[in-house]
PQR file with spaces between the fields and no chain letter, atoms N, CA, C, O and H, PARSE charges and radii, in Angstrom:
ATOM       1  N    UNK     1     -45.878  -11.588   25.674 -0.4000 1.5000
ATOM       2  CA   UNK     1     -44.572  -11.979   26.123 -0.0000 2.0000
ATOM       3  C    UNK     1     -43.538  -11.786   25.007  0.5500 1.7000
ATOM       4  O    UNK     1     -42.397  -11.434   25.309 -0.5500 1.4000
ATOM       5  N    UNK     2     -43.902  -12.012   23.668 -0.4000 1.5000
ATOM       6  CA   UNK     2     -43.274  -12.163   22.366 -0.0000 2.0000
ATOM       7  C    UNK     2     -42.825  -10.712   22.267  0.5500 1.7000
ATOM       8  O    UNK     2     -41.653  -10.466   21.982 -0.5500 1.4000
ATOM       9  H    UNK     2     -44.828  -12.298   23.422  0.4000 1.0000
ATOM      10  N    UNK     3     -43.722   -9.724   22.495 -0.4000 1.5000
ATOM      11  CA   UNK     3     -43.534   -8.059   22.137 -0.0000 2.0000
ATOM      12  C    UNK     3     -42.602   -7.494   23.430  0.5500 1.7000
ATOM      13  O    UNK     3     -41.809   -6.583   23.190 -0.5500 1.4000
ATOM      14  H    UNK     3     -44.674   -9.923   22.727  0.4000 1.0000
ATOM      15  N    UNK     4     -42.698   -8.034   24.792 -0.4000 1.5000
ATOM      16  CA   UNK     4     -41.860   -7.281   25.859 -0.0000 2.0000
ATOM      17  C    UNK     4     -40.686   -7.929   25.618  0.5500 1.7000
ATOM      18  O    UNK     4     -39.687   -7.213   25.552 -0.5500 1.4000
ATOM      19  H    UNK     4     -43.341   -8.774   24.987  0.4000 1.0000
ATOM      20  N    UNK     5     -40.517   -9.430   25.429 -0.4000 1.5000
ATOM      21  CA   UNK     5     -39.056  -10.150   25.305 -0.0000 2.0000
ATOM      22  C    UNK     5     -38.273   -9.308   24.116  0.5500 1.7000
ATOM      23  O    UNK     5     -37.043   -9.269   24.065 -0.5500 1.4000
ATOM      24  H    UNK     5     -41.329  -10.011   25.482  0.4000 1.0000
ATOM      25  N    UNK     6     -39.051   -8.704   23.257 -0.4000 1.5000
ATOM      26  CA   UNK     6     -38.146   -7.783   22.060 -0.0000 2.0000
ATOM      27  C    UNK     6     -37.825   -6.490   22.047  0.5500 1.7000
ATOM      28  O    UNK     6     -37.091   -6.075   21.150 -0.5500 1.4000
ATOM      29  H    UNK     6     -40.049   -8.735   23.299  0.4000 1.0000
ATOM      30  N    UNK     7     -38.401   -5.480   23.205 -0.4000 1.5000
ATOM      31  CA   UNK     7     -38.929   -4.185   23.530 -0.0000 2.0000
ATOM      32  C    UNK     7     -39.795   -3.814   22.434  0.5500 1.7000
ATOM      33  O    UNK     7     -39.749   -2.633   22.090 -0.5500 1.4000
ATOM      34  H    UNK     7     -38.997   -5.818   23.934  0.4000 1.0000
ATOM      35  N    UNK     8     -40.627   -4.648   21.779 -0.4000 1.5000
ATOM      36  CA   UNK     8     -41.449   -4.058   20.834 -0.0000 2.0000
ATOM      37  C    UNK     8     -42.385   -2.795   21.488  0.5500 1.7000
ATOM      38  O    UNK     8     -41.658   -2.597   22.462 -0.5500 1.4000
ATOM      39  H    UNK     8     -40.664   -5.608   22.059  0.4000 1.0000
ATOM      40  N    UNK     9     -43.343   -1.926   21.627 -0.4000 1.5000
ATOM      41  CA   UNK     9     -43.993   -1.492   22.389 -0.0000 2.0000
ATOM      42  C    UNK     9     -45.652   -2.075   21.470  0.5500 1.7000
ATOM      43  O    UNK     9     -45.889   -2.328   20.289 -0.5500 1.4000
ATOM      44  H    UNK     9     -43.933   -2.088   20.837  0.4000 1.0000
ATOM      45  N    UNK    10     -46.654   -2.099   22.961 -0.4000 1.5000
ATOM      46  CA   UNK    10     -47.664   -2.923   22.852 -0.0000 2.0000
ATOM      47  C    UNK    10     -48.985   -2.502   23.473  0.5500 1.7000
ATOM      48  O    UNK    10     -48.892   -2.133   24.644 -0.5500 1.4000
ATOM      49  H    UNK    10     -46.462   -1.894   23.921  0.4000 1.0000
ATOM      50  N    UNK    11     -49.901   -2.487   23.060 -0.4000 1.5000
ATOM      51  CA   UNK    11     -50.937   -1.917   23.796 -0.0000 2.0000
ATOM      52  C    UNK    11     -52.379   -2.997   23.818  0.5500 1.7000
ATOM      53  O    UNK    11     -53.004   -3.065   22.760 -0.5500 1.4000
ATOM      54  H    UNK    11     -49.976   -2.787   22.109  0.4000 1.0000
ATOM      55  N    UNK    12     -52.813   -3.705   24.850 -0.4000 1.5000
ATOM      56  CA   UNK    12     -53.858   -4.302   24.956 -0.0000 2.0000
ATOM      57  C    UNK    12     -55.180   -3.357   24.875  0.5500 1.7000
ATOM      58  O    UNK    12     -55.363   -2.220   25.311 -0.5500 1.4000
ATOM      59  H    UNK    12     -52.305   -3.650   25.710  0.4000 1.0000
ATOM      60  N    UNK    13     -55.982   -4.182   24.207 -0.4000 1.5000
ATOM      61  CA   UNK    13     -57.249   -3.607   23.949 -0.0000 2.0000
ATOM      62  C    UNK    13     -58.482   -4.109   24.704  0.5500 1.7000
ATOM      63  O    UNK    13     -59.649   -3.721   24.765 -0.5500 1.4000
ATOM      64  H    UNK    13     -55.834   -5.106   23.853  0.4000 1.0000
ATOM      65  N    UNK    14     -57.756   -5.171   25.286 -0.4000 1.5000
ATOM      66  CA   UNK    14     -58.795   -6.057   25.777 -0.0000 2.0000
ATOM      67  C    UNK    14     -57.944   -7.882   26.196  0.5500 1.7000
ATOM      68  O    UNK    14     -56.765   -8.094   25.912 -0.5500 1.4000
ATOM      69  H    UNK    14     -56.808   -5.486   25.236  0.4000 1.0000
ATOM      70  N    UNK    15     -58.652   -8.719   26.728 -0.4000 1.5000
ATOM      71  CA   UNK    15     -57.832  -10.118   26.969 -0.0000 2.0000
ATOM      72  C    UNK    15     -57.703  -10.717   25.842  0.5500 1.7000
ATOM      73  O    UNK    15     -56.876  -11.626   25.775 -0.5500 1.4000
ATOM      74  H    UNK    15     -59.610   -8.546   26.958  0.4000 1.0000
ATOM      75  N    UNK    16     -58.414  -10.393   24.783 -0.4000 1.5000
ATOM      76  CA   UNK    16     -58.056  -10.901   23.432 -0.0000 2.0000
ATOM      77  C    UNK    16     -57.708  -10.293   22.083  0.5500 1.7000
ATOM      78  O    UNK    16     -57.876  -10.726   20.943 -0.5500 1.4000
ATOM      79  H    UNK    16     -59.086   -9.654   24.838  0.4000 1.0000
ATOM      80  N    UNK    17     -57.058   -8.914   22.639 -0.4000 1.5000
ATOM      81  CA   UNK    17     -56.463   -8.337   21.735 -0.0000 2.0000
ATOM      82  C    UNK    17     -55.531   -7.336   21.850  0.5500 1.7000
ATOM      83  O    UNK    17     -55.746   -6.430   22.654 -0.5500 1.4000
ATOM      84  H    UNK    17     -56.922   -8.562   23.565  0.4000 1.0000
ATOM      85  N    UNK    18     -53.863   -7.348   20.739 -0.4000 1.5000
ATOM      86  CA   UNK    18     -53.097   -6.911   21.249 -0.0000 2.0000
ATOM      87  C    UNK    18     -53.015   -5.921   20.017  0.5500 1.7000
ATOM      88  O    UNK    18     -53.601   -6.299   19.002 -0.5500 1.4000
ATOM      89  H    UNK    18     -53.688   -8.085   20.086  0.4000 1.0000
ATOM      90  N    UNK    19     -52.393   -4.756   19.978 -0.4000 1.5000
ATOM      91  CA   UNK    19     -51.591   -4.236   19.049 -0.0000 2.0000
ATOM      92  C    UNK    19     -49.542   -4.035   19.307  0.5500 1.7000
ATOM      93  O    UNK    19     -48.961   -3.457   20.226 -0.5500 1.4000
ATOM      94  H    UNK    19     -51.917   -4.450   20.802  0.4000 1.0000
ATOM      95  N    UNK    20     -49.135   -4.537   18.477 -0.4000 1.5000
ATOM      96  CA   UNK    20     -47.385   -4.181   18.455 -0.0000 2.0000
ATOM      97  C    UNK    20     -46.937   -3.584   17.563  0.5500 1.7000
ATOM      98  O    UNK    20     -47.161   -4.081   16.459 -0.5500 1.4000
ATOM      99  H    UNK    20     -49.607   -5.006   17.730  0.4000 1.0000
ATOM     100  N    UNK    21     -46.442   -2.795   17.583 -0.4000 1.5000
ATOM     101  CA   UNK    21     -45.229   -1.753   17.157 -0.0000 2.0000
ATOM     102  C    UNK    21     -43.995   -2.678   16.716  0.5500 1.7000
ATOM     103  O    UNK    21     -43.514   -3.496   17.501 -0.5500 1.4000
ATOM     104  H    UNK    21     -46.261   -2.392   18.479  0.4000 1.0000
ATOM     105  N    UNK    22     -43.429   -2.469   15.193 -0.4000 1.5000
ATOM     106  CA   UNK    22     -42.169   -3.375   15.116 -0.0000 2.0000
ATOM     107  C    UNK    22     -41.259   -2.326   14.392  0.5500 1.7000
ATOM     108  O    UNK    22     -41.958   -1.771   13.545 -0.5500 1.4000
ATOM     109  H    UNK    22     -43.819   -1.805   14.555  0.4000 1.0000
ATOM     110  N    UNK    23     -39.969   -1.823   14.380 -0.4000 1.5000
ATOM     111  CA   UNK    23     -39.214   -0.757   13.705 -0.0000 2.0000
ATOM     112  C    UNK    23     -38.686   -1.825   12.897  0.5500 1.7000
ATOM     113  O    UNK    23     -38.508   -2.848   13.559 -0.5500 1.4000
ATOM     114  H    UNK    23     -39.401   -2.275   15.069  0.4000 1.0000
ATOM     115  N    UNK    24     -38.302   -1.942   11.385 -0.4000 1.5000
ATOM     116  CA   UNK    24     -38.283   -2.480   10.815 -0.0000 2.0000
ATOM     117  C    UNK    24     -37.120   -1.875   10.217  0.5500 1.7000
ATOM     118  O    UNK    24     -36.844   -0.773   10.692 -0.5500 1.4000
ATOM     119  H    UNK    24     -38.446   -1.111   10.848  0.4000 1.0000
ATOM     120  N    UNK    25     -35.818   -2.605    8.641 -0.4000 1.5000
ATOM     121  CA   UNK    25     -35.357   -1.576    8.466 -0.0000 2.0000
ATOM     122  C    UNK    25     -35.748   -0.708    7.174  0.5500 1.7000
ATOM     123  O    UNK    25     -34.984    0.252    7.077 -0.5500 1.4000
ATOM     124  H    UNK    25     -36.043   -3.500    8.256  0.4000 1.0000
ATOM     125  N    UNK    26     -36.649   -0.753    6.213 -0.4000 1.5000
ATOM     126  CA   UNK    26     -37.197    0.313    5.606 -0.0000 2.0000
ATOM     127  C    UNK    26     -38.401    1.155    6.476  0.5500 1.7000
ATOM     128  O    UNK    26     -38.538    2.354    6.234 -0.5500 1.4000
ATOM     129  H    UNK    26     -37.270   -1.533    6.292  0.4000 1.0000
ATOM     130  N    UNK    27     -39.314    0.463    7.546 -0.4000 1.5000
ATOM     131  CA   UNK    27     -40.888    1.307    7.981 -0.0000 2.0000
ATOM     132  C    UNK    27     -40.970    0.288    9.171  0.5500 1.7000
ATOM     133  O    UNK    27     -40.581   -0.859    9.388 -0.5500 1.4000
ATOM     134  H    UNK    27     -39.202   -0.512    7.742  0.4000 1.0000
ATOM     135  N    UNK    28     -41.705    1.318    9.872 -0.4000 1.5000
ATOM     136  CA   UNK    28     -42.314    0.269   10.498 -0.0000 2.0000
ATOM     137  C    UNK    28     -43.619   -0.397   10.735  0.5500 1.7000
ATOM     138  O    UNK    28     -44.540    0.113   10.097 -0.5500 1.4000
ATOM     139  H    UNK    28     -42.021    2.251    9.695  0.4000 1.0000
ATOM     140  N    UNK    29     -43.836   -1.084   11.250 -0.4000 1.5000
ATOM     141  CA   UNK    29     -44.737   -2.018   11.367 -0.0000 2.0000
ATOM     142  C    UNK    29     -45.834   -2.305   12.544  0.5500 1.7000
ATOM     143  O    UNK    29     -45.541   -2.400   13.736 -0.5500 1.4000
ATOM     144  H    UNK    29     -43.088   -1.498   11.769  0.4000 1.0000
ATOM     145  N    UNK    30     -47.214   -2.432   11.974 -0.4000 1.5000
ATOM     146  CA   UNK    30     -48.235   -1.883   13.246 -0.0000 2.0000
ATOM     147  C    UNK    30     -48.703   -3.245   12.930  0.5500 1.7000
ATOM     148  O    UNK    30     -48.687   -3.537   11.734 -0.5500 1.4000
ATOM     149  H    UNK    30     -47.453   -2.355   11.006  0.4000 1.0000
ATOM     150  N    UNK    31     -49.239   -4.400   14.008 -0.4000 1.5000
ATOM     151  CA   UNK    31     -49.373   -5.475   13.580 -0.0000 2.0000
ATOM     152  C    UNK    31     -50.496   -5.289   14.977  0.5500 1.7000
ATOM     153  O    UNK    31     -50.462   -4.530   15.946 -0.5500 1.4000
ATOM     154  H    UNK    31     -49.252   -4.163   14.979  0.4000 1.0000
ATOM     155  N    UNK    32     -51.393   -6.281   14.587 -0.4000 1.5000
ATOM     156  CA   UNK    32     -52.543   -6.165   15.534 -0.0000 2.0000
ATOM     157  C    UNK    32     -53.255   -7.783   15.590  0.5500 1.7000
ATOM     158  O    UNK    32     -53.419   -8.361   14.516 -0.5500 1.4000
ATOM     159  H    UNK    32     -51.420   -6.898   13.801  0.4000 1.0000
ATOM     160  N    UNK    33     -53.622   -8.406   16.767 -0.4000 1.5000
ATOM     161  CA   UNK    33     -53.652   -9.776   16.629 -0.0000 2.0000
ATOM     162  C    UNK    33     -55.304   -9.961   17.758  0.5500 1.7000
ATOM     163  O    UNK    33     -55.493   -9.730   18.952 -0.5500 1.4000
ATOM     164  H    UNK    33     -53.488   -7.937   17.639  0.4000 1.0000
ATOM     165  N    UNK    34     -56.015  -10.360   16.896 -0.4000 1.5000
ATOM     166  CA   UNK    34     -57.440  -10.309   17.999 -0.0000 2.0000
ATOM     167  C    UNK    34     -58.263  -11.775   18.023  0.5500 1.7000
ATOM     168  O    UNK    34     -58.554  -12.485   17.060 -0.5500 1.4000
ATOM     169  H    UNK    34     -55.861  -10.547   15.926  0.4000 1.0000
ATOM     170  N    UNK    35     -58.491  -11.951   19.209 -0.4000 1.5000
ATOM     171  CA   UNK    35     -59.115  -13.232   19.018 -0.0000 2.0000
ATOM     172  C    UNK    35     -60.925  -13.464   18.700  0.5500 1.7000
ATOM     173  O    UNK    35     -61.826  -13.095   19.454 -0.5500 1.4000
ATOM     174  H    UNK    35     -58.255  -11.375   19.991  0.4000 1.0000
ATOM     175  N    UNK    36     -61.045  -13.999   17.700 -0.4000 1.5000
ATOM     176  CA   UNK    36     -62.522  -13.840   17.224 -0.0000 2.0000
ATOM     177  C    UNK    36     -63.492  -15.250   17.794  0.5500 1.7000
ATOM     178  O    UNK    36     -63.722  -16.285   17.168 -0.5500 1.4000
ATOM     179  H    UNK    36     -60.314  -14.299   17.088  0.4000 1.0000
ATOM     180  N    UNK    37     -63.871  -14.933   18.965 -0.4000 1.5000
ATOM     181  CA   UNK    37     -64.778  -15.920   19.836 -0.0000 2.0000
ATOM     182  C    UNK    37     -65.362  -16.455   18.576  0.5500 1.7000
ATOM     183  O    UNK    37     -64.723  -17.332   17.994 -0.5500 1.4000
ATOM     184  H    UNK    37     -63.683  -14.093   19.474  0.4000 1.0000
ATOM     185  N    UNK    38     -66.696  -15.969   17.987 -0.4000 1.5000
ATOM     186  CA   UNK    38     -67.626  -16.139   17.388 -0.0000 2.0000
ATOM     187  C    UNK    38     -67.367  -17.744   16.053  0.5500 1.7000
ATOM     188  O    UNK    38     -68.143  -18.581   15.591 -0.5500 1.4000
ATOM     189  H    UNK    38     -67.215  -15.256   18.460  0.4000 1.0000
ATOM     190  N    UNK    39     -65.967  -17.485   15.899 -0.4000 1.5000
ATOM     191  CA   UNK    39     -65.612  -17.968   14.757 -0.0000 2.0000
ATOM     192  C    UNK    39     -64.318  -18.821   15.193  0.5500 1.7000
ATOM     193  O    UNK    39     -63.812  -19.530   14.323 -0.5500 1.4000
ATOM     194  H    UNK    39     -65.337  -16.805   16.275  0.4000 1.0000
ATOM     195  N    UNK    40     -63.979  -18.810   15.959 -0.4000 1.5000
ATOM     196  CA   UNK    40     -62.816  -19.763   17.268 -0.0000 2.0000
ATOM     197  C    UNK    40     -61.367  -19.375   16.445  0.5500 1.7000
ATOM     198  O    UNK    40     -60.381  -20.111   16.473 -0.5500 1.4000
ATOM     199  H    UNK    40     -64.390  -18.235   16.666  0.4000 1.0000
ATOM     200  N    UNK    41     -61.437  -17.908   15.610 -0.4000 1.5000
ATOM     201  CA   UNK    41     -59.980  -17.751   14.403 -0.0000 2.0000
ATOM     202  C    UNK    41     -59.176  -16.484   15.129  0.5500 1.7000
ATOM     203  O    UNK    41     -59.556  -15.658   15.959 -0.5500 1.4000
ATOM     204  H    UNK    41     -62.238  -17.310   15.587  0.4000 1.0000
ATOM     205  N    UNK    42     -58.063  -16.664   14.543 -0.4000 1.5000
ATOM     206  CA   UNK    42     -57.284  -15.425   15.109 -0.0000 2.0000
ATOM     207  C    UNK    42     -57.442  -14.652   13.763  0.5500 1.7000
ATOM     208  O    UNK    42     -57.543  -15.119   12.629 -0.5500 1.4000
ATOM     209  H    UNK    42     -57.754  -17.335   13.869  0.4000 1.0000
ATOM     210  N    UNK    43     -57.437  -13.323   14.181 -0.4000 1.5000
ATOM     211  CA   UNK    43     -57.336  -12.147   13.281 -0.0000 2.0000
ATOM     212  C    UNK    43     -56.032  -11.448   13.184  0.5500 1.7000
ATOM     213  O    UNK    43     -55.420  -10.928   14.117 -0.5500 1.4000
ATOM     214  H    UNK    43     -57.354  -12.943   15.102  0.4000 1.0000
ATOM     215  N    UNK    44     -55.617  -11.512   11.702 -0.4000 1.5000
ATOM     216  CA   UNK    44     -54.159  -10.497   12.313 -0.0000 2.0000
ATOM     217  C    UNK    44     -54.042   -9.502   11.121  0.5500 1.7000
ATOM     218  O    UNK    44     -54.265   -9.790    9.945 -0.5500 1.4000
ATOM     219  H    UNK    44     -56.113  -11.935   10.943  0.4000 1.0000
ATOM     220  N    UNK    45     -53.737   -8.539   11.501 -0.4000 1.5000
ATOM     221  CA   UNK    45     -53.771   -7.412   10.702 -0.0000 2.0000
ATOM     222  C    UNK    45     -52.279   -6.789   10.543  0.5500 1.7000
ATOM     223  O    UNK    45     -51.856   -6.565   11.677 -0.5500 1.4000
ATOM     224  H    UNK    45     -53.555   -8.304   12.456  0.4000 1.0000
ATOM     225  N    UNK    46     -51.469   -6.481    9.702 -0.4000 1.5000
ATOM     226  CA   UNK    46     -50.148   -5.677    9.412 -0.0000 2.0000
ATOM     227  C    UNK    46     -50.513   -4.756    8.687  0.5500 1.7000
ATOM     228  O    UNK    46     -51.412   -4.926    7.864 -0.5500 1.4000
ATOM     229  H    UNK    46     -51.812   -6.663    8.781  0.4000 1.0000
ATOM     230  N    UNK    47     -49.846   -3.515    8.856 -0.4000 1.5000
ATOM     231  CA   UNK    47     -50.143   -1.810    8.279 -0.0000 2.0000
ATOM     232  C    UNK    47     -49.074   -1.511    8.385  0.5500 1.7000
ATOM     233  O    UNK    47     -48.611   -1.910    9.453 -0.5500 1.4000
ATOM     234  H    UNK    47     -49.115   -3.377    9.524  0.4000 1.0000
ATOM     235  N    UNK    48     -47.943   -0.628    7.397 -0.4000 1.5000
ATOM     236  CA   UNK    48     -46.843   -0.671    7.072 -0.0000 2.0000
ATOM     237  C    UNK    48     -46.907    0.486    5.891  0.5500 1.7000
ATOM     238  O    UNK    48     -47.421    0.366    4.779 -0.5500 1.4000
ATOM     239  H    UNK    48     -48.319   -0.303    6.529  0.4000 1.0000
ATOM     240  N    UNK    49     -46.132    1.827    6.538 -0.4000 1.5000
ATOM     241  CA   UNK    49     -45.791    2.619    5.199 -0.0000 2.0000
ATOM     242  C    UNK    49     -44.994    2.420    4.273  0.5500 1.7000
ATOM     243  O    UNK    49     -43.771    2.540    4.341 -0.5500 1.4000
ATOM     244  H    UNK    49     -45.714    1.924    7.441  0.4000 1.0000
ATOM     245  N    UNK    50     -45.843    1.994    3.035 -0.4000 1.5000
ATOM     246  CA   UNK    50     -44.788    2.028    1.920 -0.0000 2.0000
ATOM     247  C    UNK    50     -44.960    3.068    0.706  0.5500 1.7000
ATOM     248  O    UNK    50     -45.981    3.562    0.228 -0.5500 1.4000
ATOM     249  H    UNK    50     -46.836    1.896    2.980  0.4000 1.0000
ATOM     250  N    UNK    51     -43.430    3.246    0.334 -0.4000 1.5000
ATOM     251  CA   UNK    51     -43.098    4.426   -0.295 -0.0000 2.0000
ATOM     252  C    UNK    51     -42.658    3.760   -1.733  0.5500 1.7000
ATOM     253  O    UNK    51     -41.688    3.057   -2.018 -0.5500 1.4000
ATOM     254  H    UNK    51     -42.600    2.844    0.723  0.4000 1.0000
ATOM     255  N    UNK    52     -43.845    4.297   -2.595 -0.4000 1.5000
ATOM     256  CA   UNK    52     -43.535    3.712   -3.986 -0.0000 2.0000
ATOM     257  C    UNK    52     -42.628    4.941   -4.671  0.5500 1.7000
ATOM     258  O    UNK    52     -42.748    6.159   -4.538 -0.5500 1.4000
ATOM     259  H    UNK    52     -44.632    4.868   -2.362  0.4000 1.0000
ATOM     260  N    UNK    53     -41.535    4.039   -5.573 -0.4000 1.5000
ATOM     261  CA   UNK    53     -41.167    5.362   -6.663 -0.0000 2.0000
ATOM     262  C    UNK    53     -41.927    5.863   -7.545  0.5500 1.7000
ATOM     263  O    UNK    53     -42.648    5.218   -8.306 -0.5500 1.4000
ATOM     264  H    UNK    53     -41.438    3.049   -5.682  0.4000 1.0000
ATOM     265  N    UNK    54     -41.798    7.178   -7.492 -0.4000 1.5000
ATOM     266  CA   UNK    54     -42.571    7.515   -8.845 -0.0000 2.0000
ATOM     267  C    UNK    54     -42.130    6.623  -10.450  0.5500 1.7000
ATOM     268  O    UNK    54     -41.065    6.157  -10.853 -0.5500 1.4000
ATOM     269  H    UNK    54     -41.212    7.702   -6.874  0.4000 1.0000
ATOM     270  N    UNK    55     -43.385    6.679  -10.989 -0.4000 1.5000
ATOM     271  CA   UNK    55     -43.381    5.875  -12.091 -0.0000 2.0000
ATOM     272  C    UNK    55     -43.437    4.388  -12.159  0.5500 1.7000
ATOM     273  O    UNK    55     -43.288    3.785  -13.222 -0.5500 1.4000
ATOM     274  H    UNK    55     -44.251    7.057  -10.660  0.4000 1.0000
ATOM     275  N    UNK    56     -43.672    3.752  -10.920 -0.4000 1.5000
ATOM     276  CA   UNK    56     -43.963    2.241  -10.416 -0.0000 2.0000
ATOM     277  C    UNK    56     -45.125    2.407  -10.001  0.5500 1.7000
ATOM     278  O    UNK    56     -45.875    1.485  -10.322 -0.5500 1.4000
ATOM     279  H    UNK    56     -43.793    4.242  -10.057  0.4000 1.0000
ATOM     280  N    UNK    57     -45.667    3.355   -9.309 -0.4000 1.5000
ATOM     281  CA   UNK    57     -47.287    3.351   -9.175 -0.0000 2.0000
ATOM     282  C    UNK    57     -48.069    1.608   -9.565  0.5500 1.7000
ATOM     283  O    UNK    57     -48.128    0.679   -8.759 -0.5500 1.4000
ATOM     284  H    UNK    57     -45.057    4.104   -9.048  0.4000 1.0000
ATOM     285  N    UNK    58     -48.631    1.588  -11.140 -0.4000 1.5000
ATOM     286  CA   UNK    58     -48.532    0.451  -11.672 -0.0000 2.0000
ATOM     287  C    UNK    58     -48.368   -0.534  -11.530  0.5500 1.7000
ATOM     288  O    UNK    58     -49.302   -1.334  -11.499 -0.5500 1.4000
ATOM     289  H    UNK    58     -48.583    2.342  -11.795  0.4000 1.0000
ATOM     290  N    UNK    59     -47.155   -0.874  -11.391 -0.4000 1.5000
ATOM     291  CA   UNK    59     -46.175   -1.849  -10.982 -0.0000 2.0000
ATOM     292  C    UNK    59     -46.840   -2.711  -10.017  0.5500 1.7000
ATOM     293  O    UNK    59     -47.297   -3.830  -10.248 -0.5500 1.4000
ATOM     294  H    UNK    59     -46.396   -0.223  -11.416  0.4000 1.0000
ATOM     295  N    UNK    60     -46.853   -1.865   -8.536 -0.4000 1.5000
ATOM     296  CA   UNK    60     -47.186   -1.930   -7.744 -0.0000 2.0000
ATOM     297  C    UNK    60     -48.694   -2.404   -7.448  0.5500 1.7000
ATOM     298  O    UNK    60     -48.845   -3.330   -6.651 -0.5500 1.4000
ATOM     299  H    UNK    60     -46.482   -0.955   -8.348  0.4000 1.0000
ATOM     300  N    UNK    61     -49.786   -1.831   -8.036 -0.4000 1.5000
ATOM     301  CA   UNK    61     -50.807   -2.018   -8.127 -0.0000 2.0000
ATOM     302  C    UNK    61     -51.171   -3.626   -8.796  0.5500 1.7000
ATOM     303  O    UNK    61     -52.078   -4.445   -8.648 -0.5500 1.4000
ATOM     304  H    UNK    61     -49.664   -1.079   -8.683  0.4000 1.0000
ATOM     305  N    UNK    62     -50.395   -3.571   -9.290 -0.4000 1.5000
ATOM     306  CA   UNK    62     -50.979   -5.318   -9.961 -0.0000 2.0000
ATOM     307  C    UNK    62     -50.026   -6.076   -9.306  0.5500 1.7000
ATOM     308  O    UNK    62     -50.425   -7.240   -9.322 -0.5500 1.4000
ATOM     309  H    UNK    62     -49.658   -2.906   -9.410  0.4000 1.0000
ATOM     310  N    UNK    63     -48.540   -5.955   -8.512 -0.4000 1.5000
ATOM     311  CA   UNK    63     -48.269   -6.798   -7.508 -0.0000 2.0000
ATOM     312  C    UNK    63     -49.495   -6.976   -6.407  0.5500 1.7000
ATOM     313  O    UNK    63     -50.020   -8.086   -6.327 -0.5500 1.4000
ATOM     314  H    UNK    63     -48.215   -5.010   -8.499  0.4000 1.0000
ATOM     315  N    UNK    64     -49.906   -6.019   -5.651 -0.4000 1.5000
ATOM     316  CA   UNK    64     -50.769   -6.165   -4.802 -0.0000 2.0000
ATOM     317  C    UNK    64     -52.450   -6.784   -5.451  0.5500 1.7000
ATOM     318  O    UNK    64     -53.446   -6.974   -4.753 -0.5500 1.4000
ATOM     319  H    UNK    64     -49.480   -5.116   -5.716  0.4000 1.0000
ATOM     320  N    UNK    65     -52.350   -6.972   -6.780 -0.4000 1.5000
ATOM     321  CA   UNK    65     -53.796   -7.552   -6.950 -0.0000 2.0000
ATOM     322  C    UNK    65     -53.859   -8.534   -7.227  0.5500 1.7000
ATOM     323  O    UNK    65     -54.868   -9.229   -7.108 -0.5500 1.4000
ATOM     324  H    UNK    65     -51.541   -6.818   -7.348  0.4000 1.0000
ATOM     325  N    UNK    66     -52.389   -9.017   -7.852 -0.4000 1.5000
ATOM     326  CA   UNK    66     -52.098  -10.846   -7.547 -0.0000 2.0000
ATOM     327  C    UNK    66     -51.585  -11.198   -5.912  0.5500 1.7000
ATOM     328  O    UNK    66     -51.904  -12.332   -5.556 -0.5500 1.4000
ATOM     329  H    UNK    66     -51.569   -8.453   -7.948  0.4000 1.0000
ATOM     330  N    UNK    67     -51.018  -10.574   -5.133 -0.4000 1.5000
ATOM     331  CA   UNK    67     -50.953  -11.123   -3.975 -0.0000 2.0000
ATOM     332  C    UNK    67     -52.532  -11.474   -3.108  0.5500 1.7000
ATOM     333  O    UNK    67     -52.824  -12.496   -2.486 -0.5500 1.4000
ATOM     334  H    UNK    67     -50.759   -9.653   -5.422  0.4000 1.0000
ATOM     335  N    UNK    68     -53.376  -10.216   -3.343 -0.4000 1.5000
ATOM     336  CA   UNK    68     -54.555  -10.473   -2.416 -0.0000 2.0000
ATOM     337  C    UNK    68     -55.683  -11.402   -3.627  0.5500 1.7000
ATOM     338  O    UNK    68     -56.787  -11.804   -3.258 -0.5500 1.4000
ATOM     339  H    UNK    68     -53.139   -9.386   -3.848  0.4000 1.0000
């Protein structure tokens, strides 16, 4: 309901799992939300092109190894 009320576009995979499309304003955004019986948790996944400058490479790499 969240993805048609926005025109996000959306594709079911199944009754417990969605993927949405979000245009964002640098990339956009593939966000995927599945429900995991086994474990009673939601799963959510975001995938998002990002475009590093050259010479931040680095940078970048140890932002993302203190975030995760």
């Amino acid at each position: 309901q969240v993805a048609h009320n926005n025109d996000w576009s959306f594709e079911r995979a199944g009754d417990d799992e969605i993927s949405i499309s979000v245009a964002g304003s640098w990339t956009d955004y593939h966000v995927s939300f599945s429900w995991m019986e086994d474990f009673e948790a939601l799963h959510l996944a975001c995938a998002f092109d990002i475009k590093v400058p050259e010479g931040r490479a680095l940078e970048v790499m140890r932002l993302l190894s203190l975030i995760n």
